[in-house]
N, C-alpha and C positions, 0 to 999 in steps of 0.2 A: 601119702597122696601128694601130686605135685600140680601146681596152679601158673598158668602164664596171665599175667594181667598186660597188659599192653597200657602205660600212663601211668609215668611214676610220680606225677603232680599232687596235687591238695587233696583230692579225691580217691585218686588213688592211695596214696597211702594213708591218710586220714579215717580212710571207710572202707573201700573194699577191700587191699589190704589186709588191714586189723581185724575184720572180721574173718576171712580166710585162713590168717593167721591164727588166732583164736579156736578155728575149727580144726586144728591139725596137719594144714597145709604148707608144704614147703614153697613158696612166694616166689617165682622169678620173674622180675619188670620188669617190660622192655619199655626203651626210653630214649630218644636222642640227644640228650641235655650228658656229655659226657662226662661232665662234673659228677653229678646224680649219679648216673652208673657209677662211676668208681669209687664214690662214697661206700654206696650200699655191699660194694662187692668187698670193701675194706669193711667197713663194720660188721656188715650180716644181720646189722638191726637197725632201728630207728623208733625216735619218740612220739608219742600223739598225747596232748594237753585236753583236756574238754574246758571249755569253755562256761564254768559257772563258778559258783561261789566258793567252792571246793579243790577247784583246779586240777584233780590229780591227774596222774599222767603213767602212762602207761607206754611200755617195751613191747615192742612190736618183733620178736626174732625168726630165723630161720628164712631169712630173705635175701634174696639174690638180682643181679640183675645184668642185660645185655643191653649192647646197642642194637636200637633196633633199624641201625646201617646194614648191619652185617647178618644180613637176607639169610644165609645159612648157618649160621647159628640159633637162628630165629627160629626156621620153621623146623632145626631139629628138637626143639624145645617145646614145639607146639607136638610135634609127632610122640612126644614121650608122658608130654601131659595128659593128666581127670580133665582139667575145667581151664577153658580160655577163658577172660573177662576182659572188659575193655573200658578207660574211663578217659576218652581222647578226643572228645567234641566230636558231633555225628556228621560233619563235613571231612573228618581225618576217617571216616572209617574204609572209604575207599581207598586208602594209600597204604593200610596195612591190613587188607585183606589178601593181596597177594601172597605176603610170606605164609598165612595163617594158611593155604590151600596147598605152598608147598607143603607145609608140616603135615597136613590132611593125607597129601598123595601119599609121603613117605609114611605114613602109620596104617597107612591100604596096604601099602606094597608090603612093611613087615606083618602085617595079621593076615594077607591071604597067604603065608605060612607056618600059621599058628592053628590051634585048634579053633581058640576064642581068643577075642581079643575085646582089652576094658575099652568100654563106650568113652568117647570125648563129648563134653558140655562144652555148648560155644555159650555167653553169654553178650550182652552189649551193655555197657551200665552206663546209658546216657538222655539224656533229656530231652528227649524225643519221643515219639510215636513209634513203636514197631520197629524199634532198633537195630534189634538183634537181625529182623525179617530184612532190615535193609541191610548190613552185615553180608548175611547169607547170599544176598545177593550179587555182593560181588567178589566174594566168594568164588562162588560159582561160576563168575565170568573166567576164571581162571582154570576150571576143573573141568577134563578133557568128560564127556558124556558117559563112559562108562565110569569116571570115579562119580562122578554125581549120583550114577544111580548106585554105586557101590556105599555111600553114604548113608542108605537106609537102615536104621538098624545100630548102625555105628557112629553117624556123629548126630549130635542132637542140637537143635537150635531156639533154643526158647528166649521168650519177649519177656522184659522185665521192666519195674520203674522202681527206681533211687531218688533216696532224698533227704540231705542231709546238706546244711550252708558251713562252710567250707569258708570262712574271708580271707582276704588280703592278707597275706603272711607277714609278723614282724620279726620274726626268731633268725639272731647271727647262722644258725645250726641250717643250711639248706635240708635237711631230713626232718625237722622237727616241724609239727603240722599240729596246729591247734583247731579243734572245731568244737561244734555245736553239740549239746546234751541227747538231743535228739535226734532221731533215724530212721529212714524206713528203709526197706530193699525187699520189694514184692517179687517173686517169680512165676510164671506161669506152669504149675504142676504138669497139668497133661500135657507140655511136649517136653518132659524128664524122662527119661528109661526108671524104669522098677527099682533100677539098683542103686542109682543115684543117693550117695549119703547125703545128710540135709548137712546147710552151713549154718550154722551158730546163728542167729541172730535177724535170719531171711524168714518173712512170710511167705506159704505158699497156698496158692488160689487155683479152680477151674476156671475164671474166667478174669483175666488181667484186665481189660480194657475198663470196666470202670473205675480200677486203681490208678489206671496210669491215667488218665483224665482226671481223677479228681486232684493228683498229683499237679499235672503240668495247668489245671485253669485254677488252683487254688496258690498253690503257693508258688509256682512259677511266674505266672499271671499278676497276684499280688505283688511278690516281691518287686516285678520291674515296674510296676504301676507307682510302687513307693519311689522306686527311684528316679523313673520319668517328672514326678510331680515334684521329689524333692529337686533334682536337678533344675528346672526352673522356680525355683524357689532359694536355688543357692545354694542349698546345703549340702556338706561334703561326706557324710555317710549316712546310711538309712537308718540307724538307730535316732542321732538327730533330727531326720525329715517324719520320724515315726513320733518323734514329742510334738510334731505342730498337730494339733488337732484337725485343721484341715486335710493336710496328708491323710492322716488315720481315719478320716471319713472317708474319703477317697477309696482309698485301700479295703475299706470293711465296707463301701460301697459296692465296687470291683467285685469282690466275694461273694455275697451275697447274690449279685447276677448273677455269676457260674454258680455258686449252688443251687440257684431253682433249677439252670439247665439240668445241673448233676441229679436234682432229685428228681427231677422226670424223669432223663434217657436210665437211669440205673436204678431205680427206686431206692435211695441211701436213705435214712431218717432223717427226717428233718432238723431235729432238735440234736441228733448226736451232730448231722455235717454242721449248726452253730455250733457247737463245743470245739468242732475239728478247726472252726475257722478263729474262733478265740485262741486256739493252742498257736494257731501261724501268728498269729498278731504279737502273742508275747514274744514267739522265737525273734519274729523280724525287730523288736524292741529291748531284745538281752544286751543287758548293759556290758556282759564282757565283752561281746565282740564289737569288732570295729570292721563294719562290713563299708568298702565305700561304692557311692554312689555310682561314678562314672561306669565303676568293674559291674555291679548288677544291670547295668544301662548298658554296656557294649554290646557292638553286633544289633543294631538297631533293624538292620533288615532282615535279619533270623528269626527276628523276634514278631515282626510284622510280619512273616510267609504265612498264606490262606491256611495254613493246617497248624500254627503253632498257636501259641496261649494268649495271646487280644483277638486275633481275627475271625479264628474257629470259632470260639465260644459267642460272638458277638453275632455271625451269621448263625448260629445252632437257635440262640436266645431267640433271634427273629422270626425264626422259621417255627419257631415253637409260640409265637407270641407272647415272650416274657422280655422284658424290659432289658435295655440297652445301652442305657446314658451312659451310666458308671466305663464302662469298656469304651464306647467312641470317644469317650473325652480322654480316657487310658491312652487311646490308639492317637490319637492329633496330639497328644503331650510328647509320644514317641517320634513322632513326625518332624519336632519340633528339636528333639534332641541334637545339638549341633558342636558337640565335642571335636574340636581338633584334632585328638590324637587316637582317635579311631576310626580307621578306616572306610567302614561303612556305613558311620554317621555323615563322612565326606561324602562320600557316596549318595547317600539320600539329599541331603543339601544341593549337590549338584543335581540332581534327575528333578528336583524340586523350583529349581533355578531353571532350569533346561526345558523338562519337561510340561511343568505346570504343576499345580496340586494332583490334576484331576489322572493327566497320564501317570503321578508317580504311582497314586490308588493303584490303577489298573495295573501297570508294569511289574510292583512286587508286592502289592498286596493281594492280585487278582481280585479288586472290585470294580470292575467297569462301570462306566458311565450311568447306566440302565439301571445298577443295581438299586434299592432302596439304602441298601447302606451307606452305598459312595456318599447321597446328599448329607445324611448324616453328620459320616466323619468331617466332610469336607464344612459346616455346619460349626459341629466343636472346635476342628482348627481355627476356625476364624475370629470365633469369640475369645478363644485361648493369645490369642495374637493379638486383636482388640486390647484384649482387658492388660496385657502386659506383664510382667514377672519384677522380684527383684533386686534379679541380678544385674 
């Protein structure tokens, strides 16, 4: 069986990857870091460490990899492949959906001279909402009308959520990728074709959406809550920000909103999502890793957009009439985040200088004036700024 992942990074080969790998898959990356490709294409393996007390480490073989410049050899690779995957941040997924449609047309063009031809699995392995669904979309933009409809049947696009902390790399070895003990990789069953072999180590569901929520308002959610709160507080990685007791209330503050959300909109149990939210706390607290702060902080306005993990759960919370503090104060700690060497922490800083508190709300959080929440957050900013930090 042969597997294109797109993102030969931390995740990439840390996770999806090793698990592909593990299931029998012959592995080829695509990747613009030309180093990486021609690593991998000289070795044809590489290492993955977990990160606990054990250390052991594990050979990862039978992998391969392209640039993923060279548009045609890309989507000849896609057109020969079982299963696309993708682990490229979900703003990259429009830049390499083109090649993935040429590969598409060219696996039309050879199966409408076949009898049958094997079904391609798209997936999207990214942290987001409906990944794959936004994926396919632009896709599509590229697929003349008759191959779109000619994809019924023949490629498959299913929604999935990943989840596994990945830090900061310290290893001389560019392919050697150390992570965390723990893992998830949920996929949505019903849109799999019949014949679809399973991967090692995937859970599979009829209905994603309360996996992938509980995924991105628990531990995506936590995570950056820990590192907004440590980051004003100075501290340079989250295991650190996670010993101040403060943080850690914060954080199991955070949680505990989104799980009432979770256990209304999805009926979870209650007592097993605390067990589930006790598991994030130790992970964000494992002493082997050295996760840093600014890295789980970056991209301050992705992290703010109306649909992602503070803002969503904050409007869901209210509209359900369940409590909110824990997330607004989340959300003005992010506000507040003023890193230099990320871009669109500049970014929020100026619309924040520019524009005022109240137009940044509106402009990229989508909370207008009107809303009940704007008063809110705009509420916790202030007190958060009052009270002072200190750094």
């Amino acid at each position: 069986m042969k597997a294109v992942h797109f993102g030969a990074g931390n995740i990439g080969l840390g996770f999806i990857g090793l698990l592909l790998s593990r299931s029998g898959y012959d592995v080829r990356f695509v990747d613009i870091d030309a180093e990486r490709v021609a690593l991998l294409n000289e070795r044809g393996s590489y290492r993955v460490s977990i990160a606990d007390d054990k250390a052991e480490t594990t050979v990862v073989e039978n992998v391969s990899a392209i640039d993923g410049r060279d548009s045609r050899q890309v989507a000849q690779a896609v057109a020969d492949a079982d299963l696309v995957t993708t682990a490229v941040g979900p703003k990259a997924l429009a830049f390499i959906a083109e090649s993935i449609a040429r590969g598409i047309e060219l696996r039309l063009i050879a199966q409408a001279h076949a009898e049958a031809g094997r079904p391609l699995v798209v997936v999207a392995c990214e942290n987001a909402i409906g990944a794959t669904s936004e994926l396919k979309k632009h896709i599509f933009a590229h697929l003349s009308p008759d191959a779109r409809a000619r994809t019924e049947g023949a490629v498959f696009f299913p929604d999935a959520a990943v989840d596994r902390i990945v830090p900061l790399q310290q290893h001389e070895d560019k392919l050697h990728v150390t992570v965390e003990p723990f893992y998830e990789w949920v996929i949505d069953r019903s849109a799999l074709p019949e014949t679809c072999p399973p991967i090692d180590g995937v859970h599979y569901v009829d209905r994603l959406e309360p996996y992938i929520e509980r995924k991105l308002f628990t531990v995506n959610t936590g995570h950056c809550c820990a590192a907004y709160h440590g980051y004003s507080k100075g501290y340079a990685t989250i295991q650190e920000a996670m010993r101040d007791e403060s943080v850690e209330a914060r954080v199991r503050g955070v949680m505990g909103e989104t799980g009432a959300v979770l256990v209304r909109r999805h009926g979870f149990d209650a007592a097993e999502h605390r067990h589930y939210v006790d598991r994030i706390v130790e992970r964000f607290r494992n002493p082997h890793l050295t996760d840093e702060v600014v890295r789980v902080a970056r991209s301050p306005l992705r992290k703010l957009a109306p649909n992602d993990r503070l803002v969503r759960p904050a409007r869901l919370a209210r509209e359900l009439g369940l409590a909110a503090e824990h997330l607004t104060e989340a959300i003005a700690a992010a506000l507040r985040f003023d890193y230099a060497e990320d871009a669109e922490a500049v970014e929020l800083q100026r619309s924040i200088r520019e524009r005022g508190l109240s137009g940044t709300l509106a402009h990229y959080l989508g909370v207008p004036a009107d809303d009940p929440l704007h008063d809110a957050i705009a509420a916790a900013y202030r007190a958060m700024s009052e009270g002072g930090d200190r750094r």
